[in-house]
N, C-alpha and C positions, 0 to 999 in steps of 0.2 A: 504493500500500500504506500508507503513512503517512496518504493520507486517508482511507483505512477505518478505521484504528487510530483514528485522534483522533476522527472520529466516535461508533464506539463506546464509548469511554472518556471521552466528557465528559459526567459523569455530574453533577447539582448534586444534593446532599441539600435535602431539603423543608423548610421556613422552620418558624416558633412554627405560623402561622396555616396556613398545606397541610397541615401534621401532623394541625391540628385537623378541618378537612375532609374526610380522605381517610379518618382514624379514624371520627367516626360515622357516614362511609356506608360500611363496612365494619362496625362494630358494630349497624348497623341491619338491612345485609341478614343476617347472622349470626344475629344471640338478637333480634329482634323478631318477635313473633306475629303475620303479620298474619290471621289469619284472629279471633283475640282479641285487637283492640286495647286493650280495657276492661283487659285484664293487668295485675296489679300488677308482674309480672317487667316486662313495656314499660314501666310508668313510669321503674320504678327505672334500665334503659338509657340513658333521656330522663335522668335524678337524676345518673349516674355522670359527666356532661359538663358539670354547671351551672357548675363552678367552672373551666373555661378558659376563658369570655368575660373577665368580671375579671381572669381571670392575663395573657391578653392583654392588657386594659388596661393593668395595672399595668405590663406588658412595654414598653408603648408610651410607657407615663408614664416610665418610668426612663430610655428612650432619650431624649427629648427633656430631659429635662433634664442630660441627657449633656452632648447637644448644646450648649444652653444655658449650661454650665460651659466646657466646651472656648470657647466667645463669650467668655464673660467672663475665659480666664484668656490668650487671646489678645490682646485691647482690652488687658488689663492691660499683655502684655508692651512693644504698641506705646507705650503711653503713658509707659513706663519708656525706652524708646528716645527717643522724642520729649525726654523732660524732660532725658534723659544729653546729646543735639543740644543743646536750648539752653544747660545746663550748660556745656560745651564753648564753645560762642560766645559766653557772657559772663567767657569764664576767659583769651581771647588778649587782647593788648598792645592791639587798638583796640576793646574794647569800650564804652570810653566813649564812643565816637562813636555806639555804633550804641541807643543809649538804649533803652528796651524794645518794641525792633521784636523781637526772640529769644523773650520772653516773652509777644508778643502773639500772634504766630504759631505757638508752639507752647501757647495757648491755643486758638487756631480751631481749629487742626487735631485736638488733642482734643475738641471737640466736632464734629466732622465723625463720630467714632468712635460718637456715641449713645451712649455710657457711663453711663449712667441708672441711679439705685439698685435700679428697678423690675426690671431685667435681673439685677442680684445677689439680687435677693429671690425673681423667679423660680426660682431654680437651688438654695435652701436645701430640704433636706430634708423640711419641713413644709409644702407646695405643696399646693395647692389639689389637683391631679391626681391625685396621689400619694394624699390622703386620703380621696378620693372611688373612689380603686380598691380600698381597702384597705377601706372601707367596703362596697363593693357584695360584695368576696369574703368576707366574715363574713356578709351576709347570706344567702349563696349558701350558704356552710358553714351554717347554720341550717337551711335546710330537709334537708342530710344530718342533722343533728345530729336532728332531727322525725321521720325516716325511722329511724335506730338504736330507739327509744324506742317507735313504733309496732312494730318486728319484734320485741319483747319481749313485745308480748299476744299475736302469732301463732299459731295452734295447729294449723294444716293448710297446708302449701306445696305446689303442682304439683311434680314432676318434670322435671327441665333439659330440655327439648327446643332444636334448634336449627335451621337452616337448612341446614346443613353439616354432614357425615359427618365422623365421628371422622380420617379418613386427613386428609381435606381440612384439618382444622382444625389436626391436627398439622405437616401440611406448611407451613399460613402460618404458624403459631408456630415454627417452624425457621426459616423464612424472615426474620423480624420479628428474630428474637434475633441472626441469623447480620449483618443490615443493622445493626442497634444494636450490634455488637459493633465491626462495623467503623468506625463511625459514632465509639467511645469512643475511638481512633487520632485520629481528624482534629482540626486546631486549630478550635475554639471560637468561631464566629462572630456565632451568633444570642444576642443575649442572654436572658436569664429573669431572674424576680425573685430573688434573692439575702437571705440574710442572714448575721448576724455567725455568728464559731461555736459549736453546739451539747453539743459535748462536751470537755471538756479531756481526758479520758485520748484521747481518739480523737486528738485534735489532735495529743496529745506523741507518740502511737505515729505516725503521718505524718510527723511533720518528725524522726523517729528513721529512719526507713525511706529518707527523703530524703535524708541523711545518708550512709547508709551506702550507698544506689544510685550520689550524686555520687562514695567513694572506690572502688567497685568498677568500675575500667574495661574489665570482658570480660562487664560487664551488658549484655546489646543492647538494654535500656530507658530512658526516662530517667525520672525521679522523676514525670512528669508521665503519660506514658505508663502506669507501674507503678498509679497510682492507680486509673486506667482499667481497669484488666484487676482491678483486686482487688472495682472496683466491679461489673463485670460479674461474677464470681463469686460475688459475693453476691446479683445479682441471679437466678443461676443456681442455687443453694442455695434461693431465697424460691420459685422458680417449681419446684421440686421437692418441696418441701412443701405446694403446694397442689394440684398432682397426688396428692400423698399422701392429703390430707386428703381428698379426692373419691374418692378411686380404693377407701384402705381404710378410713376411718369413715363414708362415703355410700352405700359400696358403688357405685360407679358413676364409671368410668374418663370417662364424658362431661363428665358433672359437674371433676372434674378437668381435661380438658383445655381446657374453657370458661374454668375460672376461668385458669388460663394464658393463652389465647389473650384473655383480655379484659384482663389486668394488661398485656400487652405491646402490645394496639390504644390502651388509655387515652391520651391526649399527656401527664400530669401523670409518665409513666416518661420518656418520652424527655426531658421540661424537667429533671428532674434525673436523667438519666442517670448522670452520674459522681460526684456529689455523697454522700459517703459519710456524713456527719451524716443523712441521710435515709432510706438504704437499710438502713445495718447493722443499727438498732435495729427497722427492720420485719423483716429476715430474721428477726433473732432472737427476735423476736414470734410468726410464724409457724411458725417451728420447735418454739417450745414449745409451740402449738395442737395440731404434728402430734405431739407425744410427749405428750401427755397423759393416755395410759393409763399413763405412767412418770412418776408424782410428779417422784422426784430426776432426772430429766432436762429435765424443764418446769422445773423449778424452777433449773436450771444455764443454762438459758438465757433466763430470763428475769433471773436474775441478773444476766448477763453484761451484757445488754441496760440496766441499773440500772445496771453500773459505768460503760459509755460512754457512757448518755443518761438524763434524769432522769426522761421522762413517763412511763418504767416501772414507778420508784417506787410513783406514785402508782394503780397497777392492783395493786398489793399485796392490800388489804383485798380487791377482788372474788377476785382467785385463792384467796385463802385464803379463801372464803366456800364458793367452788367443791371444794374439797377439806376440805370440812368434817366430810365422813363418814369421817374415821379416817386419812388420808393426809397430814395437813397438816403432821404434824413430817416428812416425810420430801420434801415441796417446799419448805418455809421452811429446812431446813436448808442446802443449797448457798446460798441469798443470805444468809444470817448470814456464811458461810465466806468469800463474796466480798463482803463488806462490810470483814469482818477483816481481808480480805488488801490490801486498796484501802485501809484504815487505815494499814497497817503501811509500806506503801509512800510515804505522805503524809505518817509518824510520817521515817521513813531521810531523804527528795529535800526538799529546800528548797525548792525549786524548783515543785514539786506544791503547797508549802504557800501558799504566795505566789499560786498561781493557782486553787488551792481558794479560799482567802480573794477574789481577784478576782471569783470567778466567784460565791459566796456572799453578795458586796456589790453583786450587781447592781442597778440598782433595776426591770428589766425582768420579774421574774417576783415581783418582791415588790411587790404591788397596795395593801400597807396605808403605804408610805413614803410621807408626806406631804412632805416634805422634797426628797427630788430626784423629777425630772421624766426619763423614759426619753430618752437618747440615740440608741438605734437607729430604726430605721426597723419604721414600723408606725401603725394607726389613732392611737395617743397619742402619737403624736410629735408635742410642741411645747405641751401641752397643759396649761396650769398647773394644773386641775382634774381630770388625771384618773384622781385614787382616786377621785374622787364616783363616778365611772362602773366600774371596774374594779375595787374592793372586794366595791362589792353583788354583780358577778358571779362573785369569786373566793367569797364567803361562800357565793353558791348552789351553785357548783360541788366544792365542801367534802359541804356536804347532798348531793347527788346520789352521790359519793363514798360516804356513807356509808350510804343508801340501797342502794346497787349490793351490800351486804353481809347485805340481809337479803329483796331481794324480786327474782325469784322463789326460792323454798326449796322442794323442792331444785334447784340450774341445771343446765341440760343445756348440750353441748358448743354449743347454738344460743343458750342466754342468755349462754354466755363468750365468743361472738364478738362478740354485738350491746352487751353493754353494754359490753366494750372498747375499740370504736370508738364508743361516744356518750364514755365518758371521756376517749380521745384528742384527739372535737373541740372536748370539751368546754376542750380546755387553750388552744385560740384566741385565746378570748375575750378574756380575760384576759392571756396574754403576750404583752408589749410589744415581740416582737425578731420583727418580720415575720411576727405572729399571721395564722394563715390560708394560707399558702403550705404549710406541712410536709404537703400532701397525700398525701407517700409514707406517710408512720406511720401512717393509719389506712384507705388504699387494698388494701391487699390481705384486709382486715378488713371495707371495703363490699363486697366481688367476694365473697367468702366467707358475707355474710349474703345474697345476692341470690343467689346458683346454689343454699343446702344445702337438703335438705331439710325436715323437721319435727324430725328428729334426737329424737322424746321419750322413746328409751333411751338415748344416749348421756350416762353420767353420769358422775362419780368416782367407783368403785369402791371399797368398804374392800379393808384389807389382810387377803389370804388366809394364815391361818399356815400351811397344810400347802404354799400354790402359789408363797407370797415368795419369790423369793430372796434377799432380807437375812437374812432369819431361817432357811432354810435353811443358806446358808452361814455363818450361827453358830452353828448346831446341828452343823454338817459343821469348828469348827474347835474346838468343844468336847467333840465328842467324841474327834478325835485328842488335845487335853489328857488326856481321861478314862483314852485307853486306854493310853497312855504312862505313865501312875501305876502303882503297883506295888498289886497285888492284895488284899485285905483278905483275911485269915485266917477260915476258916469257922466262927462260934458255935458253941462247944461245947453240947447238946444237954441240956437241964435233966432232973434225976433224975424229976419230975415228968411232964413230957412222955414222957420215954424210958418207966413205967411204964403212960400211958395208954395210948402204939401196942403196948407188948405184951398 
């Protein structure tokens, strides 16, 4: 009986590179046409995987130079032992006899170790490997970034078909979610590529939450576990908005559960499964997509998404370019309010001001500082020139920016997807903190431009006076003002008039 048990219960979860293999032949026999290979839906399938060869790379590069650290700080330790040995042996009562035998021998024996400067320069940051993955996944984000920019001339899309019935597709997306959930429990083995962190308010609310889980002991979680489960509900929020956005502005429940079942087969979800600088600011990206016939609700969460992460900011000018037709004081208003209140908060906490000011003196998103060179890890690590490279692209990416606010006029809900994922990848390029990895922020934004339709009614709507309810409910609390006032006394009747009616 125990050898039935353990058989069936030794289960190993699938590494970086199984994920990646088991994925697009699952995503190929699913949404691939083959009866129409010419498909531009089949390319874009082939498009949605370009950027895990490189992530694998880089995945690969980061472990060996692990490795490589762990040599060098090993060698170190021994040589420290070694030097303390002859220390010792020239510090007893007959050292003088023993002349520099202690020193010659603990000479050899450090170089028996190969302690070569070559093996400390392998293991820096700025490594040939390392920059050559970093390299090859920017180029890889180029061709999505070519793909955004093309579905903007678009004028006629096929209809979602698939290989798999609506039940089937739902059941492996239960299945997918139910394995990844269990999956955000277990300890952490495989590595991915990493970087520093993305948001301060997010940061300070996590290590507040961690805080207060360490004094709560009839928590059955631990701080690490908790992240996990808050990550998975947001990734369960993001995958409920895009059922939305298919099911009720595509009209078409398929379409929905495609884009689902394909955010969850992608590997770039499971590599940062628990990773909350990644996921929150897409849910809430998404979310505002799916409320966009509600101005001040798009606009509350895309707010929100501005106070925890910054690439939201800069989708500002397009949203409001999008809500141009009469709706745009009523989406810009909650991000003024959560601007205010994100002030007022950094105005009280010293604490916020200090890491404001940190995180505002980066030199990683600021491409025009000639002066320091990026710390983190990324294409310009290490790089003494590289605003020459990094300017021009932040000056284009500025243009493009500003661009995105006036063509096409007027957008539909298929140009507010495409060109907010060309601005998201567009933010790669440019920023120097592991540019190219954040494929969560703009992934459920490619699945979205590759399943919708042609969408060329779905617009922003002006604001209806008789159907608002803003201005309903001000009319509904001005007139209980009205009718609370005390009555005006009826005009006495002019001698003039009173002799006309008779």
């Amino acid at each position: 009986m125990h050898l039935f048990g353990s058989i069936f219960l030794d289960i190993d979860l699938p590494n970086a590179t199984t994920w990646f293999y088991l994925s697009i032949v699952l995503a190929f026999t699913i949404f691939f046409r083959f009866h129409r290979p010419f498909q531009l839906r089949n390319l874009d399938v082939i498009l949605l995987f370009v950027l895990v060869p490189p992530m694998l790379f880089l995945r690969g590069a980061q472990v060996e130079r692990q490795v490589e650290r762990n040599t060098v700080l090993d060698n170190g330790q021994q040589i420290l032992h070694i030097l303390n040995v002859a220390g010792e042996a020239l510090t007893v009562p007959t050292a003088p006899n023993l002349g520099f035998g202690p020193i010659h021998q603990a000479v050899n024996e450090i170089n028996k170790l190969h302690f070569v400067p070559e093996l400390v320069a392998k293991a820096q940051p700025g490594r040939q490997s390392i920059w050559s993955a970093y390299l090859w996944l920017l180029i890889a984000s180029a061709f999505l970034f070519l793909r955004t920019l093309i579905d903007l001339a678009l004028i006629r899309k096929s209809p979602v078909e698939t290989n798999l019935t609506m039940g089937g597709m739902a059941w492996l997306a239960a299945a997918l979610f139910l394995t990844m959930s269990t999956w955000s429990f277990l300890p952490k083995t495989d590595m991915v590529p990493q970087s520093q962190s993305q948001s301060m308010m997010l940061e300070k609310l996590t290590q507040l939450a961690d805080v207060v889980i360490d004094q709560l002991t009839w928590f059955p979680l631990t701080a690490t576990q908790f992240n996990g489960v808050l990550a998975i509900t947001c990734h369960a929020l993001l995958l409920g908005a895009l059922f939305w956005i298919g099911w009720r502005h595509a009209q078409s429940a398929t379409m929905g559960m495609a884009c689902v079942l394909m955010y969850l087969l992608l590997p770039y979800t499971a590599y940062h499964l628990t990773d909350l600088d990644h996921v929150v600011p897409a849910m809430l990206l998404v979310l505002a997509l799916a409320f966009y016939r509600w101005p001040m609700a798009a606009g509350s969460f895309l707010a929100l998404a501005a106070c925890l992460s910054f690439f939201p900011l800069l989708l500002l000018p397009l949203w409001l370019s999008f809500y141009r037709r009469g709706s745009w004081v009523r989406f810009l208003s909650p991000l003024l309010l959560a601007l205010l209140f994100v002030a007022i908060l950094v105005m009280i906490d010293p604490r916020l001001q200090e890491g404001l000011r940190q995180a505002l003196d980066r030199p990683e998103w600021q491409a025009w500082r000639f002066a320091d060179k990026p710390t983190a890890e990324s294409l310009w690590t290490g790089l003494s020139l590289h605003y020459a490279y990094r300017l021009p692209l932040f000056i284009a990416y500025i243009v493009l920016v500003i661009a995105s606010q006036f063509w096409p006029s007027p957008k539909t809900l298929g140009h507010l997807i495409a060109w907010s994922a060309t601005l998201v990848i567009g933010v790669q390029f440019w920023y120097a903190d592991a540019g190219g990895i954040y494929v969560l922020w703009y992934l459920p934004l490619l699945i979205l431009m590759v399943f919708r339709p042609a969408w060329q009614d779905r617009l922003a709507q002006p604001v209806d006076p008789e159907k608002d309810w803003l201005r309903r409910l001000v009319r509904w609390v001005r007139g209980k003002f009205t009718s609370s006032a005390p009555a005006a006394a009826p005009a006495a009747k002019t001698p003039a008039l009173t002799s006309q009616n008779g």
